[in-house]
N, C-alpha and C positions, 0 to 999 in steps of 0.2 A: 642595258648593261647588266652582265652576270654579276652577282654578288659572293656567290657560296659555288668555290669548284668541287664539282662529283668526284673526289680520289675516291672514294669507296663502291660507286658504281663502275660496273665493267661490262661491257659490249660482246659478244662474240654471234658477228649477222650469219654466219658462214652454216652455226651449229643450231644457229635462234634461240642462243642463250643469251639470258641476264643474271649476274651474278651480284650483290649488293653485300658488302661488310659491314656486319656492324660493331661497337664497342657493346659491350654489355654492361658497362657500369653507367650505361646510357639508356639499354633497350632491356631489362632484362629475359631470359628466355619464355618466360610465359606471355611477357607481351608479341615477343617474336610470332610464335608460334601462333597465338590467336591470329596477329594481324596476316599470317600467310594462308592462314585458312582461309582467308575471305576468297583468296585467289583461284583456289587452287579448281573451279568448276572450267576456266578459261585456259591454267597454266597447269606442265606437271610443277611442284615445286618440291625442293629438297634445304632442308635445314640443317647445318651441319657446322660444328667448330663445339668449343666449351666456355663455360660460364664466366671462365677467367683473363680469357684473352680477345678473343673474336668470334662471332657468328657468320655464319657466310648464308646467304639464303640466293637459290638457284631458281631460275624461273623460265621453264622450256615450254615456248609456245605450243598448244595441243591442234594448232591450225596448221597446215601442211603446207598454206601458201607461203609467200614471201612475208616476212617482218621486217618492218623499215627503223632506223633507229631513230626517228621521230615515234613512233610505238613504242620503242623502251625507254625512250625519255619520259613518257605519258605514264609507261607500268610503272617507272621507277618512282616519280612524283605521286603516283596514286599509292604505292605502297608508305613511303613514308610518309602522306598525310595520315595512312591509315594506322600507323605507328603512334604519332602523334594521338589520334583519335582512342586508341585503346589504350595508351597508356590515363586518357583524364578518365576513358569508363573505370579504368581499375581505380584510380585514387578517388574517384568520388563512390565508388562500389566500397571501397574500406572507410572513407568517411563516415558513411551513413549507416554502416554495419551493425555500429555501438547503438544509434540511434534507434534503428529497426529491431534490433534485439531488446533495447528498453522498451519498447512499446509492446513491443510482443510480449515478455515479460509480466506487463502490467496489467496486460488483458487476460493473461492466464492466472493470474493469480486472484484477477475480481472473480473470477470462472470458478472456483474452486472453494467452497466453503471453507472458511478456518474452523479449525479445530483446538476446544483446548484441552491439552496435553492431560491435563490434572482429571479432567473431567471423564475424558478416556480413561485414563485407567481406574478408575472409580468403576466405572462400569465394566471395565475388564476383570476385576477382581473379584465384583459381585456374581461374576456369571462364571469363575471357576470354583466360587466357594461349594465345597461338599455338603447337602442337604440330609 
């Protein structure tokens, strides 16, 4: 039993295209974009719409045979798992962002001898004084 109907996937066997919509306040375009890159060594693909309304992403088999729509059922499912999969790299790539940056942070600053201010110019001053 299906649960979830494909309106946004769309078939065309004739041209072996796959055309997939998306929402964007769903997908945003950097997710998009990465996750069609994965494709694109098997498919031509084409990205197209705006950030406000829909994305449409195209995916024209680069194989000259036949494409069955059991294959674009397969692309289509493989693409939006791979939606899903980049959008948790992204949110766990800006989770750990802050993290990685405080760490780093703290290892450049053990790295770095302190200085104190006062004692600097002490010695700057001594070595412009005119003799």
């Amino acid at each position: 039993m299906e649960y979830m109907v494909k309106t946004c996937v769309y078939f065309d066997l004739s041209k072996k295209v796959l055309t997939i919509s998306l929402n964007p306040r769903l997908y945003p375009q950097n997710i998009v974009m990465r996750a069609a890159y994965r494709f694109i060594d098997d498919f031509d693909v084409k990205v197209c719409g705006d950030s406000l309304s829909e994305f449409k992403v195209r995916f024209k088999s680069k194989d000259t045979k036949g494409i069955s729509k059991e294959d674009f059922d397969a692309l289509s499912d493989a693409f939006f798992t791979e939606l899903v999969h980049t959008s948790v790299e992204e949110a766990q790539a800006r989770r750990y962002a802050d993290i990685r940056n405080a760490l780093v942070g703290a290892a450049l600053k053990n790295m770095v001898p302190s200085v104190d201010v006062g004692e600097l110019a002490l010695k700057m001053k001594e070595k412009t004084k005119v003799k």
